[in-house]
Backbone as JSON Lines, residues from 0, in Angstrom:
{"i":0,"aa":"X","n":[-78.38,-59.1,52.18],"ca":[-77.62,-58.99,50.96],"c":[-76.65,-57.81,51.1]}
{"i":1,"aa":"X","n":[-75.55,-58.16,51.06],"ca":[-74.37,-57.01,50.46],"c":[-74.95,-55.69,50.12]}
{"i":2,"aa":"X","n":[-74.13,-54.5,50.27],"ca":[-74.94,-53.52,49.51],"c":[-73.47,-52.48,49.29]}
{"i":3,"aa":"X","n":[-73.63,-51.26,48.68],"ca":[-72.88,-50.79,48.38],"c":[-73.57,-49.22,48.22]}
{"i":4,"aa":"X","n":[-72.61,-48.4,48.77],"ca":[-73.22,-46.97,49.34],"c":[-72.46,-45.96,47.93]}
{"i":5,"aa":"X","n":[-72.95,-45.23,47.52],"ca":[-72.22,-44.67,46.28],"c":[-72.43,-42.89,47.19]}
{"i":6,"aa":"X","n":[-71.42,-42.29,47.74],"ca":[-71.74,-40.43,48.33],"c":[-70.95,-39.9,47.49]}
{"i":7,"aa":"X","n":[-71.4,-38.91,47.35],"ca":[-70.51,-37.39,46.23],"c":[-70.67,-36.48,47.42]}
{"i":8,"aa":"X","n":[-69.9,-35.6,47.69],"ca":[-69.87,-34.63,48.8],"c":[-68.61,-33.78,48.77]}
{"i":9,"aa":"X","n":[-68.7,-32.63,49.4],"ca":[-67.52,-31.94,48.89],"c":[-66.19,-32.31,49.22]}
{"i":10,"aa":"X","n":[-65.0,-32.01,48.83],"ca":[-63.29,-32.15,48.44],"c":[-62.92,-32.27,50.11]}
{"i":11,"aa":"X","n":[-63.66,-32.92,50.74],"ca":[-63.57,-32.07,52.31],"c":[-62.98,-33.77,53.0]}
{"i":12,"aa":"X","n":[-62.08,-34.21,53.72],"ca":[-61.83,-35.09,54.26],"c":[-62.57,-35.67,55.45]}
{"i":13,"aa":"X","n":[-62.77,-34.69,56.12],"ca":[-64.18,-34.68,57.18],"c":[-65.26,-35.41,56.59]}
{"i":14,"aa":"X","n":[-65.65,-35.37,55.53],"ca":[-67.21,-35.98,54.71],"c":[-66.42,-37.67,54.91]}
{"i":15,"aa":"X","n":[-65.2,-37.58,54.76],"ca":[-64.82,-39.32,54.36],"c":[-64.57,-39.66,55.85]}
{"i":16,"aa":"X","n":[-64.39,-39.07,56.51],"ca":[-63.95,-39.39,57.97],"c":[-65.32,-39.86,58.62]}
{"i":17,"aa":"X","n":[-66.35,-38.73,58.6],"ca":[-68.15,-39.08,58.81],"c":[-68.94,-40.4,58.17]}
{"i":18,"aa":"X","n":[-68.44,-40.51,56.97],"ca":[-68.78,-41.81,56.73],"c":[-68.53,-42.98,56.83]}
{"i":19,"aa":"X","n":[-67.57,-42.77,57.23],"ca":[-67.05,-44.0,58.09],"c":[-67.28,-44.66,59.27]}
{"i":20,"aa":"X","n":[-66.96,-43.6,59.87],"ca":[-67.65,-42.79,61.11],"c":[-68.79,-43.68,61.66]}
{"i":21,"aa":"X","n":[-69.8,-43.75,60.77],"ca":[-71.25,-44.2,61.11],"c":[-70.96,-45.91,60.69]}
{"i":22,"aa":"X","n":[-70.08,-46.41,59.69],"ca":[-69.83,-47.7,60.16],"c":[-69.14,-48.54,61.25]}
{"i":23,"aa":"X","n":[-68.58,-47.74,61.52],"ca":[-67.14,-47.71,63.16],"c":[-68.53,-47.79,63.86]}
{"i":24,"aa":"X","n":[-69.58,-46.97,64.22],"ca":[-70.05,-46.67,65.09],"c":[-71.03,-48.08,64.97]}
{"i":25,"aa":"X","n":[-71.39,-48.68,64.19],"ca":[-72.3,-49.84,64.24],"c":[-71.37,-50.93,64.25]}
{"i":26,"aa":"X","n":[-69.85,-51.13,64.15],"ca":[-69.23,-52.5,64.22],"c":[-69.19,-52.88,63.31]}
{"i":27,"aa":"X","n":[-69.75,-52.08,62.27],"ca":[-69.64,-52.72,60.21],"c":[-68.03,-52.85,60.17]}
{"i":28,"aa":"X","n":[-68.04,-54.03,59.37],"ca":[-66.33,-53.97,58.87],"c":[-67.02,-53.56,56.93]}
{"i":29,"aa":"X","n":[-66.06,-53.02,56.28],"ca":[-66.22,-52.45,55.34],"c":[-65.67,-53.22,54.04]}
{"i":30,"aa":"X","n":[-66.14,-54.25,53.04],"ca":[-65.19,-54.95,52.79],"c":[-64.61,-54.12,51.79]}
{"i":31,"aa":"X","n":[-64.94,-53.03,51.07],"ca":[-64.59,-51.96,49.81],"c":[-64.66,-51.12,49.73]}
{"i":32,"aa":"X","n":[-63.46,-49.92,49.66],"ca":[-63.32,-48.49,50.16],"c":[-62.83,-47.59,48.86]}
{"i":33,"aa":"X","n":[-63.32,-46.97,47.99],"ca":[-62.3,-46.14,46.95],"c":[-63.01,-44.96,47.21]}
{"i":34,"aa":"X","n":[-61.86,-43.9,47.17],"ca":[-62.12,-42.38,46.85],"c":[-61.8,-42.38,45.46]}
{"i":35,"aa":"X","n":[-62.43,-41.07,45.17],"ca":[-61.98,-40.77,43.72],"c":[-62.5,-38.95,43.88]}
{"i":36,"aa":"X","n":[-61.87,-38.57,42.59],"ca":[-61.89,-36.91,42.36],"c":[-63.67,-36.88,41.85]}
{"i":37,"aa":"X","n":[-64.58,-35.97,42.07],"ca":[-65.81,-36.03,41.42],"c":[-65.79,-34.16,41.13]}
{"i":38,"aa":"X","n":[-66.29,-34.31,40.16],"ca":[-66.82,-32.66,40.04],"c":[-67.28,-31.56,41.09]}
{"i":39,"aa":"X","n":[-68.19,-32.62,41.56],"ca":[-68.74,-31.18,43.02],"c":[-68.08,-31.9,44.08]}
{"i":40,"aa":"X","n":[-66.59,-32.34,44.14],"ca":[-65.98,-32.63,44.83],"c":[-64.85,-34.27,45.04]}
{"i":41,"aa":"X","n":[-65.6,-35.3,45.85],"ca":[-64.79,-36.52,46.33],"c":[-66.53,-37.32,45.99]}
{"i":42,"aa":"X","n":[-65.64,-38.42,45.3],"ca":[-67.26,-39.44,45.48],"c":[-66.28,-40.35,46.3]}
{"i":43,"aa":"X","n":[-67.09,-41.28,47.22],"ca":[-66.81,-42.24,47.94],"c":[-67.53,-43.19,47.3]}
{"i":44,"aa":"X","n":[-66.93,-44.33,47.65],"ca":[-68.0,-45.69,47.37],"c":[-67.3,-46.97,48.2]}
{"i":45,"aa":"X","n":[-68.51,-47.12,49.33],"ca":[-67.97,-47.96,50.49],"c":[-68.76,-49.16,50.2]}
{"i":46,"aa":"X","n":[-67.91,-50.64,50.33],"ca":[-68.88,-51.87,50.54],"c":[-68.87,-52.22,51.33]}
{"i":47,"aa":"X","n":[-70.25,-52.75,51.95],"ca":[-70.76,-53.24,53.28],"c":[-71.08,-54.53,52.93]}
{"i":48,"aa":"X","n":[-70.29,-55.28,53.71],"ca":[-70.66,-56.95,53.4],"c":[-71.39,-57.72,54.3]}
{"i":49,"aa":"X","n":[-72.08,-56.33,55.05],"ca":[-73.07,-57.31,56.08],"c":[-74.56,-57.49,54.95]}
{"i":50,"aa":"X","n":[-75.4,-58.32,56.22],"ca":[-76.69,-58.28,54.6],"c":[-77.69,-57.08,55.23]}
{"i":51,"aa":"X","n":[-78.34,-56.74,54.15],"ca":[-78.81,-55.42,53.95],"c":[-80.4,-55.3,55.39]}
{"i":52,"aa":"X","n":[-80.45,-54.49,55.84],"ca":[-81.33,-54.7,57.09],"c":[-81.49,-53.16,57.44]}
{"i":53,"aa":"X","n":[-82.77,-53.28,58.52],"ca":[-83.09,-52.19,58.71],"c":[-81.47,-50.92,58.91]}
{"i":54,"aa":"X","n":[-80.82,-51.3,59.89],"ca":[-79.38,-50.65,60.02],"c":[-78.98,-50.24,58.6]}
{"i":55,"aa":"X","n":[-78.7,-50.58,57.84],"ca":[-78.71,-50.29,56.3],"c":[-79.13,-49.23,56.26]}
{"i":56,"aa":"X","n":[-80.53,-49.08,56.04],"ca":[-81.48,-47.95,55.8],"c":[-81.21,-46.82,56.78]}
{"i":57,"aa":"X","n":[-81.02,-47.19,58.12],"ca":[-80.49,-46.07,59.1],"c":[-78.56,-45.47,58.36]}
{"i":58,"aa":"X","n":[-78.45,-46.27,58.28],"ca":[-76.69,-45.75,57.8],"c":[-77.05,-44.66,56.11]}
{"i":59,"aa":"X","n":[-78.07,-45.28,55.37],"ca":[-78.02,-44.53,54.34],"c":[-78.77,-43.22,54.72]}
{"i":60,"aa":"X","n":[-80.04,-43.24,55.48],"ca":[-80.41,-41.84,55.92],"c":[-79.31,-40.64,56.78]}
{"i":61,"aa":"X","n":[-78.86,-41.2,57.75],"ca":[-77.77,-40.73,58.25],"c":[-76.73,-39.94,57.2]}
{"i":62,"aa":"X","n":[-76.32,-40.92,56.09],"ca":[-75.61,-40.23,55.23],"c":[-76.34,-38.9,54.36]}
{"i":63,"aa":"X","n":[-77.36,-39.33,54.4],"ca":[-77.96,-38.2,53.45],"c":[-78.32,-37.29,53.9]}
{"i":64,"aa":"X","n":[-78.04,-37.03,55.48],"ca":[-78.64,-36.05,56.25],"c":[-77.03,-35.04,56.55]}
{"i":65,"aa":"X","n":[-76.04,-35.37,56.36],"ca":[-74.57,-34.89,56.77],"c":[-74.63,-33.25,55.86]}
{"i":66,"aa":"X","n":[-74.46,-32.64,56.17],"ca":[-74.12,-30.93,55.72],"c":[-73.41,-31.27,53.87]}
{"i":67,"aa":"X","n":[-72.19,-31.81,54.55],"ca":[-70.89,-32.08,53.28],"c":[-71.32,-33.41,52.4]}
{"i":68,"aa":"X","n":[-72.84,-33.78,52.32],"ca":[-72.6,-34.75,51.47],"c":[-73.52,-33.89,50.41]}
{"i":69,"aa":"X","n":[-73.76,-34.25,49.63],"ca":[-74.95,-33.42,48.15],"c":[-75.45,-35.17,48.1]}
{"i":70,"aa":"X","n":[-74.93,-36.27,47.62],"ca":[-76.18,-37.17,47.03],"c":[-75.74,-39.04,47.54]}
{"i":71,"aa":"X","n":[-76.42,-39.56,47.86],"ca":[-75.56,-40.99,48.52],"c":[-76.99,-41.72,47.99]}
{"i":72,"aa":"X","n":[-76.31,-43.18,46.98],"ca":[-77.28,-44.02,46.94],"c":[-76.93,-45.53,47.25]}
{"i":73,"aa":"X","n":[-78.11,-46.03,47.87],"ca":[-77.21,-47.39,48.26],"c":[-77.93,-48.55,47.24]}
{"i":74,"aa":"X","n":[-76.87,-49.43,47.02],"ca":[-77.93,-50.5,46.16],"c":[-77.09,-51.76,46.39]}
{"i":75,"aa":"X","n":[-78.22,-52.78,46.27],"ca":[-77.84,-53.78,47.0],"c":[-77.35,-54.68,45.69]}
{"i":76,"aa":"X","n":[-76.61,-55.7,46.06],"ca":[-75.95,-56.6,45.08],"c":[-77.58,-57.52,44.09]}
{"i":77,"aa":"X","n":[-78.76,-57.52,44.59],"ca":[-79.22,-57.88,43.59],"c":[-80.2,-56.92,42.52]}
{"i":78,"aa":"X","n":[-79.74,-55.6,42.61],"ca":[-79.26,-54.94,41.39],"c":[-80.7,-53.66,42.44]}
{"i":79,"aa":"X","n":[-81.31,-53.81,43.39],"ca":[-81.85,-52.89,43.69],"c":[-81.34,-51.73,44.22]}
{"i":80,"aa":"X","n":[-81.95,-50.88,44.23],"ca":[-81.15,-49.15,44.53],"c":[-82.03,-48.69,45.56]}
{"i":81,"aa":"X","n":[-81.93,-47.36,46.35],"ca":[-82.59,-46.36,46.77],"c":[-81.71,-45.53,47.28]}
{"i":82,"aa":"X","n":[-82.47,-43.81,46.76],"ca":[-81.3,-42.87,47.32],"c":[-82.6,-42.39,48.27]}
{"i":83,"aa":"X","n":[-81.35,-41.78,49.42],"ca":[-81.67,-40.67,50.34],"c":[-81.53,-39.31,50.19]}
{"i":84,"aa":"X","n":[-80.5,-38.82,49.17],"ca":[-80.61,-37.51,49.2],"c":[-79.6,-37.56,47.75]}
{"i":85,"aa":"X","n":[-80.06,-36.35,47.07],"ca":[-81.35,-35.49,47.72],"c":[-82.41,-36.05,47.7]}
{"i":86,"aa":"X","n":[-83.34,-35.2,48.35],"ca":[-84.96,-36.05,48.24],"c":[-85.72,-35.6,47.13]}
{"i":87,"aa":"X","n":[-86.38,-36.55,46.63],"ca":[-87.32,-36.05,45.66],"c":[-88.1,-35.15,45.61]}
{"i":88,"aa":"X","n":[-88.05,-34.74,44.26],"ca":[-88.75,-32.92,44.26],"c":[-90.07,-33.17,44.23]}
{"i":89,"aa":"X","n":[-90.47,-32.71,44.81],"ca":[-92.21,-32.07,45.15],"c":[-93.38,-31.28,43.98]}
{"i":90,"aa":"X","n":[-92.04,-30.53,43.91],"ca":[-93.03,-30.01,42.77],"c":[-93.1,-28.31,43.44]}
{"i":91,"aa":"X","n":[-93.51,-28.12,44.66],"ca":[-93.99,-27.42,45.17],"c":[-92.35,-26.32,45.44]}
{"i":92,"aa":"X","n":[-92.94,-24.85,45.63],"ca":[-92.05,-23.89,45.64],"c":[-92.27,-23.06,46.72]}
């Protein structure tokens, strides 16, 4: 299934270049690309029109692991979600 990657990360062109980056690097063609202005910076929101598969899950960890991103969630066209980052709080200090 289709899915669609939603990153906020800072004003930094490099963050949009990296995310891409990691679809170039798997042969993804991208069918939906918008930047936009976000508060703690640039949100991206890329569509991937391959169907959703382990690679998926590697492309969204990848994203959530980048310095310049703060939060990336991917959710698939039949309305399911999961984010990678940040990671859920613990609790613990």
């Amino acid at each position: 299934m289709p899915s669609r990657y939603t990153v906020t990360g800072a004003a930094d062109t490099a963050m949009v270049m990296r995310v891409l980056g990691l679809f170039a690097q798997q042969d993804l063609a991208v069918a939906g690309l918008t930047l936009a202005p976000h508060p703690d910076g640039y949100e991206l929101v890329v569509d991937d029109p391959s169907p959703r598969s382990h690679r998926s899950e590697v492309i969204l960890e990848k994203i959530g692991a980048m310095v310049l991103v703060t939060s990336v969630r991917m959710q698939a066209l039949d309305g399911t979600a999961r984010v990678a980052h940040p990671a859920p709080s613990t609790g613990e200090v």
